[in-house]
TILUMMI-378470 format. One record per residue (C-alpha): residue in one letter; x, y, z. Coordinates in steps of 0.2 Angstrom, whole numbers, plus 5000, padded with zeros to 4 digits. Last residue first. Layout:
TILUMMI-378470
AXYZ ...
END
This chain:
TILUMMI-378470
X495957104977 X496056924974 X496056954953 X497657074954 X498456954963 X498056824951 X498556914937 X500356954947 X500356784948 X500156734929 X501356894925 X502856804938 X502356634925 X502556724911 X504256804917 X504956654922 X504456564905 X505056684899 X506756674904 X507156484904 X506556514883 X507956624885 X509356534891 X508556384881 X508856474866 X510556534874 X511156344876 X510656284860 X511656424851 X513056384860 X512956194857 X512756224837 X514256354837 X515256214847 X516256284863 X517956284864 X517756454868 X516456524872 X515256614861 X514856804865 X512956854866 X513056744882 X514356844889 X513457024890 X511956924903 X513256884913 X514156694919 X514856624903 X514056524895 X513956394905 X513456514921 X511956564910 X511256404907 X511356364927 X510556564930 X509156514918 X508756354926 X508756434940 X507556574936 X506456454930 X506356364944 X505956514957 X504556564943 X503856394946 X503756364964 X505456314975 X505356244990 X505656094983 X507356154976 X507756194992 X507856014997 X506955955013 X506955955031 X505855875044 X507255825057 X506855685057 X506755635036 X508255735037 X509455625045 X509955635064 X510955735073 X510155805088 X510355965100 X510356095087 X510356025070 X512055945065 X511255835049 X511555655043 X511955605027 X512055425017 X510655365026 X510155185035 X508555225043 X508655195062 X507255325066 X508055425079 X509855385079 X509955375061 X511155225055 X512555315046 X512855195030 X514355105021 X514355015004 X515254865000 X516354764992 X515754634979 X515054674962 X513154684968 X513854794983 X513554724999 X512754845014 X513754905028 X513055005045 X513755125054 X513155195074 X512955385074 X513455435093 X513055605098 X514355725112 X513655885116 X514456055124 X513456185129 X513756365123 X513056505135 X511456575130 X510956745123 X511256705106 X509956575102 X509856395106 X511556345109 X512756215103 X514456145105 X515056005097 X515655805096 X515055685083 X515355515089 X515555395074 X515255215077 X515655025069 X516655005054 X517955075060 X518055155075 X517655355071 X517955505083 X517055665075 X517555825079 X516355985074 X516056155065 X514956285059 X514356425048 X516256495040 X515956625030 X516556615010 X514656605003 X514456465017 X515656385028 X515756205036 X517356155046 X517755955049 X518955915063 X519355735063 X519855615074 X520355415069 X519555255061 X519655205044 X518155265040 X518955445038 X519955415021 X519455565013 X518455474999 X517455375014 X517155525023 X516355625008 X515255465004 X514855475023 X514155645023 X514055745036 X512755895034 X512756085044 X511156135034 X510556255022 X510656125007 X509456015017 X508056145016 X507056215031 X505056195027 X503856305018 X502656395028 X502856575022 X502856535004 X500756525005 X500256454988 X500756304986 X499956194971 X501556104967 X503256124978 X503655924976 X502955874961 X501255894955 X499955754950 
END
């Protein structure tokens, strides 16, 4: 049985990811004090441009209404939207507790909820997934060999020069798996290119 991405063929009909998102995340609010009750601006940006932003007014231990403007494409005027995100405690084994958005939708207690539009709601409603899922086997391996790379220094020069700090045994690991991560990308881009060549 494959894993989430298995056996697709057509990339065209994959679904919107998670990671692409405008997310609120309660663990984040907790750490920053939030739960406590208040407003908040939150900001999102993405490769250093800013995508998105919104208030929310939290009462503790009950609610948080996110408050934004949306639009559906460029041509429209911006229309304000105010959504309620009710919260929900569940006891920790070793006492405390551990807060939850309850979906507006589904009512399924979740760490994050998404800003989508006109709703915000988590991401089993809104039909989105991780972008690792959309991901086939070439995509993975590239990945994997970027994340190895970027221990080692970040460039293809670098991992040819140890870091340092870094154990001789450890380094060496890393660039065999650096470049095991390689071919197995390139094997897998000539198994498609195969194929191609096979449904012509």
């Amino acid at each position: 049985m494959g894993g989430c991405g298995s056996g697709r063929r057509y990339r065209y009909s994959t679904k919107g990811t998670l990671d692409a998102s405008s997310r609120l995340d309660i663990r984040y609010l907790k750490n920053q004090g939030m739960l406590r009750g208040g407003y908040y601006s939150l900001s999102w940006n993405r490769n250093g441009e800013p995508t998105g932003n919104v208030s929310v007014r939290i009462v503790a231990g009950e609610s948080m209404t996110v408050i934004y403007k949306w639009r559906r494409n460029s041509s429209e005027e911006w229309q304000p939207a105010e959504k309620v995100v009710r919260l929900a405690h569940t006891a920790c084994a070793l006492g405390g507790s551990r807060p939850w958005f309850v979906c507006p939708y589904c009512s399924r207690r979740v760490a994050i909820v998404i800003v989508d539009g006109a709703h915000v709601a988590c991401r089993h409603c809104l039909n989105l997934t991780y972008a690792s899922c959309n991901e086939d086997m070439i995509d993975r391996s590239w990945r994997k060999r970027d994340k190895i790379k970027s221990r080692l220094g970040g460039d293809d020069i670098n991992i040819y020069v140890k870091p340092k700090g870094m154990h001789q045994r450890t380094w060496e690991r890393l660039r065999w798996q650096y470049q095991n991560a390689e071919l197995q990308g390139w094997e897998w881009m000539e198994a498609r290119l195969e194929a191609l060549r096979g449904w012509r």
